[in-house]
C-alpha positions in Angstrom: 18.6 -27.0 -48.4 16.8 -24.1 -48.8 17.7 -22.2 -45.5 21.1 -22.8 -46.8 20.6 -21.3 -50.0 19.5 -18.8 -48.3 22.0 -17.7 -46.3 24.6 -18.5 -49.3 22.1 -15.8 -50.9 22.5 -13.3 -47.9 26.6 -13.7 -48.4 26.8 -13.2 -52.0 25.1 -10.1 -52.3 27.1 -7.7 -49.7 30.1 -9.6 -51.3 29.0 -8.5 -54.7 28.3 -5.3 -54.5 31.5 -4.7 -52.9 33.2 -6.2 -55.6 31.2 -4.4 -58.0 32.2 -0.9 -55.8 36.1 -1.8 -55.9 35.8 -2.7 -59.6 33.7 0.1 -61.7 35.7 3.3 -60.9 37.8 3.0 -63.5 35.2 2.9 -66.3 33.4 5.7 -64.7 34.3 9.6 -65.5 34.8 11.6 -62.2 31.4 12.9 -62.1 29.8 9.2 -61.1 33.0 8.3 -58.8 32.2 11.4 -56.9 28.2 10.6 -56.9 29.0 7.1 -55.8 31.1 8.4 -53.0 28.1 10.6 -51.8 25.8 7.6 -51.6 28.8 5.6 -49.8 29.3 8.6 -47.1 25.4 8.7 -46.9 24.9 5.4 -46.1 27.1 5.2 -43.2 25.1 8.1 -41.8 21.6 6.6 -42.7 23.1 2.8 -41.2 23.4 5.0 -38.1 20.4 6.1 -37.7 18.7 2.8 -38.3 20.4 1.8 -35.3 18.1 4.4 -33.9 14.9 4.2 -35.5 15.2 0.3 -36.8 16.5 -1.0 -34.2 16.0 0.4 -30.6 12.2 2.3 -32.2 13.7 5.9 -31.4 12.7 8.5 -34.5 15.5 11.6 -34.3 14.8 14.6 -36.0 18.4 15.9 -34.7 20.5 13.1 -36.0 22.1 15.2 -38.7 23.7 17.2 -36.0 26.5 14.9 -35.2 27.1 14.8 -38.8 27.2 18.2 -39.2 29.1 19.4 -36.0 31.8 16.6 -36.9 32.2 18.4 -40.3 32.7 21.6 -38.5 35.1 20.3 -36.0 37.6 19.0 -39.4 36.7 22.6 -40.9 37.5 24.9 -38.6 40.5 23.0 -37.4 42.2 22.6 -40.4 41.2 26.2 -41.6 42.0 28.2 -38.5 44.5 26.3 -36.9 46.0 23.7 -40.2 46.1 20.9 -37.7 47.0 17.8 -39.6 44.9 15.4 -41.1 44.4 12.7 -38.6 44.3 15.8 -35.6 41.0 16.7 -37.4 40.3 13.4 -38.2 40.3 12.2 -34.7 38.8 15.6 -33.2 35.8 15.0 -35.2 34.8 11.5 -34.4 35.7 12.9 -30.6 33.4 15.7 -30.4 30.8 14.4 -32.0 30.7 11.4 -30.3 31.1 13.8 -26.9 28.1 15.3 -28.1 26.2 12.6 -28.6 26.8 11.1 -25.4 25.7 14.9 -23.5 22.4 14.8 -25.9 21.5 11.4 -24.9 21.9 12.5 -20.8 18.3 14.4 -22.2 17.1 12.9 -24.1 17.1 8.7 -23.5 14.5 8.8 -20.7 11.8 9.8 -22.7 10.1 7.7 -26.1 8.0 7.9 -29.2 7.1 11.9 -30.0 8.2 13.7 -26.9 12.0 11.9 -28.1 11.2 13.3 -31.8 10.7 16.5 -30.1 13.2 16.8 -27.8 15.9 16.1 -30.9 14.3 17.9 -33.4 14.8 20.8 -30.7 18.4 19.8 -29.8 18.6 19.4 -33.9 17.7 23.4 -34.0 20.2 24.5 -31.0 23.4 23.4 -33.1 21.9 24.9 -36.1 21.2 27.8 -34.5 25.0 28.1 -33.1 26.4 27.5 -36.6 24.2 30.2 -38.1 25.5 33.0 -35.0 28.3 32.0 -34.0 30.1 34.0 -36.8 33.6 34.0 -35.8 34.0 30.1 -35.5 31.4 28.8 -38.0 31.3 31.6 -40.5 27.8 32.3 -40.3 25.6 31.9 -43.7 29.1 31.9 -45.8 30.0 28.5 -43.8 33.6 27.6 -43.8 35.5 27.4 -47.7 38.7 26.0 -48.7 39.3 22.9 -46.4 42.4 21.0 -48.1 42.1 18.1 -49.9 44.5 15.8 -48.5 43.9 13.1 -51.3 44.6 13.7 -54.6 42.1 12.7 -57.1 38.2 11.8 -56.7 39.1 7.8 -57.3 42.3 7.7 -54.1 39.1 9.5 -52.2 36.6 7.2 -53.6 38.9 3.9 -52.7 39.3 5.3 -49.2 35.4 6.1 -48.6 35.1 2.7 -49.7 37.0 1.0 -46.9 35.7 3.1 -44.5 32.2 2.0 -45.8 32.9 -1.6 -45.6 34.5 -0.9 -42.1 32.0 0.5 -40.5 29.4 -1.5 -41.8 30.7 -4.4 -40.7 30.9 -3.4 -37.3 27.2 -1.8 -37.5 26.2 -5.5 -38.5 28.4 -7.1 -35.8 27.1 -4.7 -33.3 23.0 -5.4 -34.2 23.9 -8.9 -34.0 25.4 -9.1 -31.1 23.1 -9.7 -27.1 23.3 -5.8 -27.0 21.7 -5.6 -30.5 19.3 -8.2 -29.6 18.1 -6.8 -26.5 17.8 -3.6 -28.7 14.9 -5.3 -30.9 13.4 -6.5 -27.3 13.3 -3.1 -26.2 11.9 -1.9 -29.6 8.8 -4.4 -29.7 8.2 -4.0 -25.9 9.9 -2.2 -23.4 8.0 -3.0 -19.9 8.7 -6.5 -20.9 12.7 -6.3 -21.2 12.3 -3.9 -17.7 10.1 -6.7 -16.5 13.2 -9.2 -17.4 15.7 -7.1 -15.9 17.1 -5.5 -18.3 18.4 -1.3 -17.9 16.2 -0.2 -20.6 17.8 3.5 -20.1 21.2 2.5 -20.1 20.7 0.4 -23.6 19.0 3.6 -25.0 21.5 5.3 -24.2 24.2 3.7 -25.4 22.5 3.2 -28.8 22.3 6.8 -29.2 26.3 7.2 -28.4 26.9 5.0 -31.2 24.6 6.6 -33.6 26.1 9.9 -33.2 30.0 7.6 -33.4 28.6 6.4 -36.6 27.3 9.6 -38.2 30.6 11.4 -37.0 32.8 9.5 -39.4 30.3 10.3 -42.2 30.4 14.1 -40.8 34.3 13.9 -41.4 33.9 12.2 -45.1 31.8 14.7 -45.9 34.3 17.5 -44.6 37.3 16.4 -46.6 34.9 15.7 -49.9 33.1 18.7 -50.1 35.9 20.8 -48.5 32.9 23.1 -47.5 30.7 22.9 -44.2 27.6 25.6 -44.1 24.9 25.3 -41.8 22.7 23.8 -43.8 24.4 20.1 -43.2 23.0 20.6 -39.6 18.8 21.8 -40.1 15.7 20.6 -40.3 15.9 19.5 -43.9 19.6 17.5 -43.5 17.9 15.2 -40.7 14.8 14.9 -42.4 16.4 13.7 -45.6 18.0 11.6 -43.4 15.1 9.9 -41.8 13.8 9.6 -45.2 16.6 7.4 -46.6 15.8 5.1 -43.3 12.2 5.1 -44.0 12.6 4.6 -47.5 14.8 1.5 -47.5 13.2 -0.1 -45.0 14.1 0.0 -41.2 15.8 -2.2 -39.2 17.4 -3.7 -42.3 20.7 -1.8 -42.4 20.7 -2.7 -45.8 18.0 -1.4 -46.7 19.1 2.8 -45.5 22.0 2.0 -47.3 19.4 1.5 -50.8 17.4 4.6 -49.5 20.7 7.1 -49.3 21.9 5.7 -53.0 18.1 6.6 -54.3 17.8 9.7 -52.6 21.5 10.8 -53.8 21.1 9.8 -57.1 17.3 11.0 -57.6 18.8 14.5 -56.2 21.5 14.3 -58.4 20.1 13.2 -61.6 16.7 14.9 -61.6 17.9 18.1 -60.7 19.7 18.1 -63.5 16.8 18.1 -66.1 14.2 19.8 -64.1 13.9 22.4 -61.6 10.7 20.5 -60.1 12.6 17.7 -58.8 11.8 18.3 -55.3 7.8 17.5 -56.6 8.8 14.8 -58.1 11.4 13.1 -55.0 8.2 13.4 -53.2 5.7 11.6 -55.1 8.0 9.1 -55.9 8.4 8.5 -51.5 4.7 8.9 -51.5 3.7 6.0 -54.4 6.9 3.8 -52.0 5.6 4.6 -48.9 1.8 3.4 -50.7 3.5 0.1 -52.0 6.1 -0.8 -49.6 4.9 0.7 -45.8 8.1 -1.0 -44.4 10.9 0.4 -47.1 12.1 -1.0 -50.2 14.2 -3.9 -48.6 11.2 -5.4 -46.3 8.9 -5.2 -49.7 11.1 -7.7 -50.9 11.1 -9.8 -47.4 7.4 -9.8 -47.3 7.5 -11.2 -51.0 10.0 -13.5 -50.6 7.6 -15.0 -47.1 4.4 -14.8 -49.3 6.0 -17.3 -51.5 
């Protein structure tokens, strides 16, 4: 009995928050349908990650650079050349899925810091590029005046929202599945899944093409929402806030990046607005979480739940 309450419990709450997504934009001015479509977008890019870091134990510092580099692909296409919407749409996910498979050549042989290093490097390349190369990417002044093909924030909210559900339902298929088991097996000990035949390598790898998949689509949200791509979308700063909604959620949850993107987005968001010191304050509030809850937000309530 209680096993099944508890999976009726698992159910009801994806199910009701989805409801409660479809439902509220009505009642809510633009300004909070556009914040809640920043968390969505954000949470498919966290959820990728924490098929990196939760799931196969690989911490990128470059992860934000599919994202970005997606976002540049819809930008300068539809700016330069006014290719149509699903040209871009599909050009983005391409390339920075490409990309992700050529990084991962590099970078899936090695583990634990020398793999933080090696994207965190990669991370700075792209960067780099869209800071110099100032006839594609604009430079500092980034890339303006991408067209909205959507008219009004809720038809782009709605939108978001299926792609949300979308591809988090085939994240949770795909961490469910043998692949996503053998994932977790490589994560807790990866001599023994070598030692049980397994191609550790290959499984790496192919996690790390499916990250970057994941982060493109976001990358492409992001393009058509903001209609503005700068460089900043691709630094240091975008794949450590990044890393902090995974870290902050709780890894290897899934969930639980998608609860650190909405805090992170709405702590930005709201502070900011009242005080210039928000940055102080984001950071002592990860600091007292990371004290409480060592394993995120989501696996503080996991550990309560097993206490009981």
């Amino acid at each position: 009995m209680a096993e099944f309450r508890q999976i009726g419990w698992k159910a009801s709450v994806p199910t009701l928050v989805i409801v409660l997504l479809a439902a509220v934009p009505p009642f809510l001015s633009s300004y909070w349908v556009g914040l809640l479509t920043q968390i969505m977008i954000f949470a498919i890019l966290a959820m990728s990650l924490d098929i990196l870091l939760g799931y196969t134990g690989l911490p990128s510092l470059g992860h934000a650079g599919f994202f970005g580099v997606a976002a540049y692909t819809v930008a300068v296409l539809a700016t330069a050349y006014h290719a149509g919407f699903w040209t871009c749409v599909a050009s983005g996910i391409i390339i920075g899925t490409l990309l992700s498979a050529a990084f991962g050549l590099l970078v899936s042989h090695v583990r634990d810091v020398y793999f933080l290093m090696i994207t965190l490097a990669l991370g700075m390349v792209l960067w780099g590029l869209s800071n110099r190369w100032i006839t594609v990417t604009g430079g500092d002044n980034g890339i303006s005046g991408i067209p909205r093909v959507m008219t009004g924030p809720i038809t782009f909210y709605e939108v978001t929202l299926l792609i949300f559900i979308g591809c988090t339902a085939l994240m949770m298929l795909f961490i469910s599945s043998p692949f996503g088991f053998t994932l977790k097996g490589i994560r807790e000990s990866e001599s023994r899944m070598k030692s049980l035949g397994v191609n550790t390598w290959l499984h790496c790898y192919l996690s790390y093409v499916i990250a970057g998949a994941f982060a493109s689509v976001a990358g492409v949200l992001w393009a058509y929402y903001n209609a503005f791509v700068g460089p900043t979308y691709l630094d240091l700063t975008a794949s450590s806030e990044v890393f902090l909604m995974v870290t902050l959620g709780g890894p290897g949850t899934l969930v639980g990046p998608a609860l650190g993107a909405g805090a992170i987005v709405l702590l930005k968001n709201v502070i900011s607005a009242y005080t210039q010191r928000w940055l102080m304050i984001l950071g002592a509030i990860y600091i007292m979480t990371i004290l409480g809850a060592p394993q995120g937000l989501w696996n503080l309530r996991r550990r309560s739940r097993s206490r009981a």
